[in-house]
Backbone as CSV, one residue per row, in Angstrom:
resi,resn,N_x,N_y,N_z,CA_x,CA_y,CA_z,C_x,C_y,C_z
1,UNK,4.808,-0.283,-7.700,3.557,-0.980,-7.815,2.442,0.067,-7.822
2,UNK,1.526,-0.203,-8.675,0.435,0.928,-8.910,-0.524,0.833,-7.677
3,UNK,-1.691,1.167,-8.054,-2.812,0.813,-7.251,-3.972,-0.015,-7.705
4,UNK,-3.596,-0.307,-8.680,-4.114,-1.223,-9.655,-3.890,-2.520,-9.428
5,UNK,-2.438,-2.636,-8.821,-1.346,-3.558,-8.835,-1.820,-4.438,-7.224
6,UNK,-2.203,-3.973,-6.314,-2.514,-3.970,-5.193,-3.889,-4.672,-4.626
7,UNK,-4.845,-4.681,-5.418,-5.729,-5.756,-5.360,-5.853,-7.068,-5.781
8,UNK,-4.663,-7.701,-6.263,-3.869,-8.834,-6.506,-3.086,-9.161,-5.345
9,UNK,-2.768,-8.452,-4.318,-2.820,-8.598,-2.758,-3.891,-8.839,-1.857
10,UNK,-4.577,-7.531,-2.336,-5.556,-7.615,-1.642,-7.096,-8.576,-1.539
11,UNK,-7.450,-8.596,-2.686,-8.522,-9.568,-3.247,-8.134,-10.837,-2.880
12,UNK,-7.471,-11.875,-2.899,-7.421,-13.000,-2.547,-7.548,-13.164,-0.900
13,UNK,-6.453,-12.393,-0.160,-6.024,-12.599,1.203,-7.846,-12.153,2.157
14,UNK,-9.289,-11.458,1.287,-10.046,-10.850,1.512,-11.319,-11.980,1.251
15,UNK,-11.085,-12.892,0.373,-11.584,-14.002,-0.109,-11.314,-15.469,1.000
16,UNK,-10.064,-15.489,0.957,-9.609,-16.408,1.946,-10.113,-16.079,3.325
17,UNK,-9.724,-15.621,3.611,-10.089,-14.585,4.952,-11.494,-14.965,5.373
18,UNK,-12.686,-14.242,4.058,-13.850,-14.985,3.995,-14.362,-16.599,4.882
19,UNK,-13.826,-16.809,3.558,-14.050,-17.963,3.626,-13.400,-19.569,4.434
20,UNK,-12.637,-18.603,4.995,-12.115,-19.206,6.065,-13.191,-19.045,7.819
21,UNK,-13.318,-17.929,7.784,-14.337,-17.659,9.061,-15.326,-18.336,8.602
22,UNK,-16.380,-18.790,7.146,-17.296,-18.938,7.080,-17.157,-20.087,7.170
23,UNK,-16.315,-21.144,6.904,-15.883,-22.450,7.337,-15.568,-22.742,8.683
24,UNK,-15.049,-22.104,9.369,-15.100,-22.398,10.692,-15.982,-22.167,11.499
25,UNK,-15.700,-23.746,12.361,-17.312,-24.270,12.890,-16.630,-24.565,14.761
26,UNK,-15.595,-24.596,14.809,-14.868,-25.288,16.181,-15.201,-23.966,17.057
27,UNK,-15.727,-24.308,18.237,-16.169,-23.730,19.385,-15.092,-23.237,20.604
28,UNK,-13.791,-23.892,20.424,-12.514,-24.449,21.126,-11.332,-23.448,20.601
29,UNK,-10.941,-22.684,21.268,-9.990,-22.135,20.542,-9.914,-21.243,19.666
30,UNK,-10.936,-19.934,19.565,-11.510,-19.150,19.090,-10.464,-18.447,18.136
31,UNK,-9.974,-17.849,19.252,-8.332,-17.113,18.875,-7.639,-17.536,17.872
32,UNK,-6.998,-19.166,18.318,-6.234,-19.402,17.754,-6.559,-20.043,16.485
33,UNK,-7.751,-20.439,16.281,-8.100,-20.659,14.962,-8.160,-19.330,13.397
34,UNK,-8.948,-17.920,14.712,-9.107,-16.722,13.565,-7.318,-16.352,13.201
35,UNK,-6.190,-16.351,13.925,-5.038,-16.309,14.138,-4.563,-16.847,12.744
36,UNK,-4.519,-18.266,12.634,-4.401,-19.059,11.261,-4.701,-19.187,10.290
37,UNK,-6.462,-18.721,10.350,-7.284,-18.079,8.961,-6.496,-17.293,8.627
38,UNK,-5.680,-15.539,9.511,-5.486,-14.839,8.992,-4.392,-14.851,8.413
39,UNK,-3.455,-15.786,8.818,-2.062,-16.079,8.575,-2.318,-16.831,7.432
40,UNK,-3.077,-17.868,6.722,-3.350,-18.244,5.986,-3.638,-17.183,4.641
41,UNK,-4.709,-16.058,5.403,-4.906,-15.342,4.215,-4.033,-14.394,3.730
42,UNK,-3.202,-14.361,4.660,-2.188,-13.232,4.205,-1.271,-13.973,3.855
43,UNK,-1.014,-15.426,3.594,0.102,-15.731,3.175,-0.280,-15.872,1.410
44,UNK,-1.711,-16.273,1.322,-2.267,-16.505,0.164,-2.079,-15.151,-0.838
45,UNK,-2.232,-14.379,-0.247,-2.513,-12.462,-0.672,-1.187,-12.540,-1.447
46,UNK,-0.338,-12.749,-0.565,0.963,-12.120,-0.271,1.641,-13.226,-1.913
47,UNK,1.374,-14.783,-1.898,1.977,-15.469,-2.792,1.387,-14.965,-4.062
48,UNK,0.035,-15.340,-3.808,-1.159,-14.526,-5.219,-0.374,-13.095,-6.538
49,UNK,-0.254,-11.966,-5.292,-0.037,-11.004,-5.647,2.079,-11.240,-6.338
50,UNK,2.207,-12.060,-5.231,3.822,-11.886,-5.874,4.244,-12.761,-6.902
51,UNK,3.001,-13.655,-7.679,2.463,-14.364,-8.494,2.924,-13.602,-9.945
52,UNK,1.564,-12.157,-9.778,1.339,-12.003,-10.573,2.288,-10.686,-11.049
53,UNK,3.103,-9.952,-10.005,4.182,-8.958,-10.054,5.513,-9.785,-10.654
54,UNK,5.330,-11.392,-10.369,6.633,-12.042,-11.147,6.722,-12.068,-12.890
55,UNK,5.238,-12.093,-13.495,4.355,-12.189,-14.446,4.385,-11.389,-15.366
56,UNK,4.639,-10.217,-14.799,4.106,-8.670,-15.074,5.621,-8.323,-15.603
57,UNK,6.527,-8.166,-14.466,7.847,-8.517,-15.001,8.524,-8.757,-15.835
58,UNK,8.884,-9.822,-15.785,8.845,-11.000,-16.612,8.136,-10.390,-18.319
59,UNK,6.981,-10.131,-18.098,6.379,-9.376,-19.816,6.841,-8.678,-20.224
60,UNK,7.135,-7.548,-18.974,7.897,-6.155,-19.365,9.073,-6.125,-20.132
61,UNK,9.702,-7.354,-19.561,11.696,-7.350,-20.109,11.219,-8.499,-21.199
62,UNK,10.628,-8.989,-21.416,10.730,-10.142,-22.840,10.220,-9.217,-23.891
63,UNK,9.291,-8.249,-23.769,8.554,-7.739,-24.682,9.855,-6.374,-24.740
64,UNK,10.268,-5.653,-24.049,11.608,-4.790,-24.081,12.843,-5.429,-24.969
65,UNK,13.076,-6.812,-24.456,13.829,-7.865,-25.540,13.714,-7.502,-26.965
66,UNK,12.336,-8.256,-27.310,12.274,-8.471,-28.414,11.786,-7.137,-29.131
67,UNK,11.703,-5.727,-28.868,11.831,-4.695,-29.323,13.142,-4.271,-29.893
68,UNK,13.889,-4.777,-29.021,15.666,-4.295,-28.958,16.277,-4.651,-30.326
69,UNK,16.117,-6.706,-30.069,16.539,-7.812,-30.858,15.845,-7.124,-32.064
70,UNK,14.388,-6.183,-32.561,14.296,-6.063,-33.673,14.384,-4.406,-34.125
71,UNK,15.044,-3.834,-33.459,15.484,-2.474,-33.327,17.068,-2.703,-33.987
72,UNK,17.467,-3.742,-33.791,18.762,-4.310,-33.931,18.951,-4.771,-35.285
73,UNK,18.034,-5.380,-35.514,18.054,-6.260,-36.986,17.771,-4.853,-38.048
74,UNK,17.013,-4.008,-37.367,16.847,-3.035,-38.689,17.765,-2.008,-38.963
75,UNK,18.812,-1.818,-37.892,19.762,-0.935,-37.954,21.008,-1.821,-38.695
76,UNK,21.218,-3.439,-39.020,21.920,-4.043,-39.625,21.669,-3.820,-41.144
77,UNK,20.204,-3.607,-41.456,19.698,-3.695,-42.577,20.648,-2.517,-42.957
């Protein structure tokens, strides 16, 4: 994974995170609320990013495919 690759982790779980503290309003339970934001945001990061590494993938070997499949056809020729 690059470093490129890594703010597709990072950027969402940093957003959530956000906007999770900025939504919370409960006076009760301080802890255990920032606790769940963060677990929240890192679960978000974590799906987000393994989202888009499934994606990325996935392009690499279809587009490798269909190089092959026509690497193939011209060596029949």
């Amino acid at each position: 994974m690059s470093e490129t690759d890594i703010r597709y982790y990072l950027l969402p779980m940093v957003i959530v995170f956000i906007l999770g503290i900025a939504a919370k309003n409960i006076a009760d339970y301080l802890a255990l609320h920032f606790f769940i934001i963060m677990g929240v945001a890192i679960g978000m990061g974590i799906l987000i990013g393994g989202v888009h590494q499934l994606f990325l993938y996935l392009w690499k070997n279809l587009s490798w495919f269909g190089k092959k499949k026509k690497a193939a056809e011209q060596v029949q020729m």
